[in-house]
MARGU-201697 format. One record per residue (C-alpha): residue number from 0; x, y, z. Coordinates in steps of 0.02 Angstrom, whole numbers, plus 50000, padded with zeros to 5 digits. Example, Ala and Ser with C-alpha at 12.3 -4.5 7.8 and 13.67 -1.06 7.14 Angstrom:
2
- n_x_y_z
- 0_50615_49775_50390;
- 1_50684_49947_50357;
end
This chain:
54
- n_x_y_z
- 0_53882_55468_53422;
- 1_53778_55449_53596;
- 2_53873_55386_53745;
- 3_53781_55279_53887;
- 4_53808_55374_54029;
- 5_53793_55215_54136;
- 6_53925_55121_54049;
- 7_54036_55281_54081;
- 8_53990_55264_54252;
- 9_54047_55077_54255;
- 10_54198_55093_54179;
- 11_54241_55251_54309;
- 12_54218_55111_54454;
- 13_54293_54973_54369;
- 14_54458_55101_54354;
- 15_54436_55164_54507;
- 16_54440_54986_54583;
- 17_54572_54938_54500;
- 18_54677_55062_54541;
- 19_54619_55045_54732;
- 20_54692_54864_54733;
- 21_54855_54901_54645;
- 22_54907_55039_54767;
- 23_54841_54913_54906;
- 24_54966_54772_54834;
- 25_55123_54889_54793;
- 26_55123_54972_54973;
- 27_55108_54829_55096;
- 28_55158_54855_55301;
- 29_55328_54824_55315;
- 30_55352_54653_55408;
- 31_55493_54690_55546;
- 32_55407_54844_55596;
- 33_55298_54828_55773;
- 34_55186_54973_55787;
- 35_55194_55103_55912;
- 36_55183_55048_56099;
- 37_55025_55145_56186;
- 38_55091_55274_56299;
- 39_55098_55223_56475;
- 40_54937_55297_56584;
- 41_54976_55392_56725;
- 42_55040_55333_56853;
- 43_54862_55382_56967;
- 44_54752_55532_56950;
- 45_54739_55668_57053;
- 46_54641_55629_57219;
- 47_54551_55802_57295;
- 48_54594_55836_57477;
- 49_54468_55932_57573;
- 50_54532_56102_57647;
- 51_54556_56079_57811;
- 52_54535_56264_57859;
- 53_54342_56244_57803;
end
């Protein structure tokens, strides 16, 4: 018995989709959760001072 290698292809994607949107749907963001703040830049960089022995 021959099998269509394109419908096995099709059904791969179609399962593959499917799972894709269930474990999309069972593992929303929790709601009262903020996500992490940025971490504050410094406060300035660095500023080169010329040597005043030169």
């Amino acid at each position: 018995m021959p099998v269509d290698p394109f419908a096995v292809l099709q059904a791969l994607l179609r399962a593959e989709a499917s799972r894709a949107q269930r474990s999309e749907r069972r593992a929303p963001e929790p709601a009262g959760q903020a996500a992490e703040p940025a971490p504050a830049p410094a406060a300035e960089p660095p500023t080169y001072r010329e040597d005043p022995a030169r």
